[in-house]
C-alpha distance (Angstrom), angle and dihedral (degrees) to the residues before:
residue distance angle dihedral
X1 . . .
X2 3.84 . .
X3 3.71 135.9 .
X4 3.95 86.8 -104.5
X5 3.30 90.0 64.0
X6 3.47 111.3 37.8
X7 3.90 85.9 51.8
X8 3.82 87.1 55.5
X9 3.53 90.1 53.2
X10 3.44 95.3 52.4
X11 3.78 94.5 45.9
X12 3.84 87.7 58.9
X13 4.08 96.4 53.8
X14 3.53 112.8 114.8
X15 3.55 102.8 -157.0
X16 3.76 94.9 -152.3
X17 3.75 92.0 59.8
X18 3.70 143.2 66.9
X19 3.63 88.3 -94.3
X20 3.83 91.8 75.8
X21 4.10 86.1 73.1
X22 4.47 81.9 77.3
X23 3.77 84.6 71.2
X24 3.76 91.9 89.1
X25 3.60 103.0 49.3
X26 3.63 90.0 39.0
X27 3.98 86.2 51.4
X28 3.91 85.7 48.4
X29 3.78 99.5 54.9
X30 3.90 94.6 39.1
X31 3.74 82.8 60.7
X32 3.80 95.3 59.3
X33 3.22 94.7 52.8
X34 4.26 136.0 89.1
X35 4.18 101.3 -69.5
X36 3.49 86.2 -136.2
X37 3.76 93.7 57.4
X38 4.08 93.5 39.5
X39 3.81 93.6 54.3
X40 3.97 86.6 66.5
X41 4.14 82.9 74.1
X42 3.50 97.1 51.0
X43 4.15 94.6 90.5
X44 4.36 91.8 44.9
X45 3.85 85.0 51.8
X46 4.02 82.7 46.6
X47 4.16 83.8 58.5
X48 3.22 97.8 47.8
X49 4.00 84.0 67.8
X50 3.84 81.9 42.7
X51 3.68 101.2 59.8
X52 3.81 89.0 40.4
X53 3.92 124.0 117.1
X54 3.52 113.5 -115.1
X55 4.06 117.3 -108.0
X56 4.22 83.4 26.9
X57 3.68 109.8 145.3
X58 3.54 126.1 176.4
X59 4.23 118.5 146.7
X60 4.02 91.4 -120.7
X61 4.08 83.2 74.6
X62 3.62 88.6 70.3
X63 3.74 91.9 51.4
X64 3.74 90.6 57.0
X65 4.14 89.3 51.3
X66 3.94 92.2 49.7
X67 3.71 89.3 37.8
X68 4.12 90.4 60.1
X69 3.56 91.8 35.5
X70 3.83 90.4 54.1
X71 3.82 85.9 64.0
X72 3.83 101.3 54.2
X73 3.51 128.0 -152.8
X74 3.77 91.0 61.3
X75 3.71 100.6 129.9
X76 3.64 102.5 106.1
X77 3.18 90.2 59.7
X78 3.43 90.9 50.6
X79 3.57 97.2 50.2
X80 3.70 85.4 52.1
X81 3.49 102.8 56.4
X82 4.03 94.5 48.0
X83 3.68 82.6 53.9
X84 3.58 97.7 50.8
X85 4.21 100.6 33.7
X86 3.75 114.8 -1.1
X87 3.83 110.6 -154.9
X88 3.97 131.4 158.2
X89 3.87 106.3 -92.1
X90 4.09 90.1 42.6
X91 4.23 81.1 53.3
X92 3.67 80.6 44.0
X93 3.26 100.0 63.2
X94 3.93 98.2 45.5
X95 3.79 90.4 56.3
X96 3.53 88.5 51.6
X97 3.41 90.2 53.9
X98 3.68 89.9 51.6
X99 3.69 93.4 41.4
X100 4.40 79.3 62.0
X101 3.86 85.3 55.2
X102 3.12 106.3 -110.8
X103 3.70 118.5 129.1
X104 3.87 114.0 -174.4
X105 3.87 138.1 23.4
X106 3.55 116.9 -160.1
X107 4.01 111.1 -36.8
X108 3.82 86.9 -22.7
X109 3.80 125.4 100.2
X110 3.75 107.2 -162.1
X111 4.35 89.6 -145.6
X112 3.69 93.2 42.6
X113 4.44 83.2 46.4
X114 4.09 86.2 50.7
X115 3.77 100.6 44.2
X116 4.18 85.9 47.9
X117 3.80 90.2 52.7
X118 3.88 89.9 41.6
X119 3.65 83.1 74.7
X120 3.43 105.9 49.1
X121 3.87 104.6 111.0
X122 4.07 90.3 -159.0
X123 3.91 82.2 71.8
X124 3.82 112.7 104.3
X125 3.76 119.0 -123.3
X126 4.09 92.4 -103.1
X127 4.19 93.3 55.9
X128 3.98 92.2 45.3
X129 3.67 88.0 51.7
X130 3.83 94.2 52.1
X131 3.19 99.8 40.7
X132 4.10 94.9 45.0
X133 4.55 78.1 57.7
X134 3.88 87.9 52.0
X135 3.75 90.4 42.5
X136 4.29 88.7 43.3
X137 4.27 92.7 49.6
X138 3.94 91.9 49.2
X139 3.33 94.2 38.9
X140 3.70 100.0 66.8
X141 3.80 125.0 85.0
């Protein structure tokens, strides 16, 4: 299978369904293939946390955050989906990066990024309390 395609399969997930259980094949054969050509999946498995309900938990999720992890250099992608859809595993993700010590990617610091969205009064009540326990571990000395 091509990239094409695999993208188009992950375009069609709905998270909220049964058909989120193709992540982990998909995952599997995007791994086999050229990294060059994988990494052009790393923003459709970004949606996927997009299009997701919020409090949604199902175990495959963390197969799709150790599946983009596993192909590094996946942070502006990251930094681009918080931007355009904040949800918990995308906020996930940054504190883990945090939690690794690093602090800033590019012209974005990941506590200044948190304590902007903090404010953001479209956030429900669930995100702004995760994110204000992100902000509340980094924050200390």
């Amino acid at each position: 299978m091509n990239i094409e395609e695999l993208i188009d399969q992950l375009n069609a997930i709905n998270p909220n369904d049964e058909s989120l259980y193709e992540v982990d094949s998909i995952i599997d054969l995007l791994h086999k293939l050229d990294i060059g050509e994988a990494k052009r999946a790393i923003g459709p498995l970004f949606k996927i946390f997009e299009r997701l309900n919020e409090g949604h938990y199902d175990g495959v999720l963390w197969s799709i955050i150790h599946g983009i992890e596993g192909f590094n250099e996946y942070e502006d992608d990251l930094i681009q989906s918080v931007n355009r859809c904040p949800n918990e595993y995308n906020l996930l993700m940054i504190n883990r990066i945090l939690n690794s010590g690093k602090q800033s990617y590019k012209s974005t610091d990941y506590l200044l990024l948190l304590k902007e969205l903090h404010t953001d009064n479209n956030l429900s009540d669930f995100l702004k309390e995760e994110i204000n326990g992100y902000i509340d571990r980094h924050s200390q000395p």
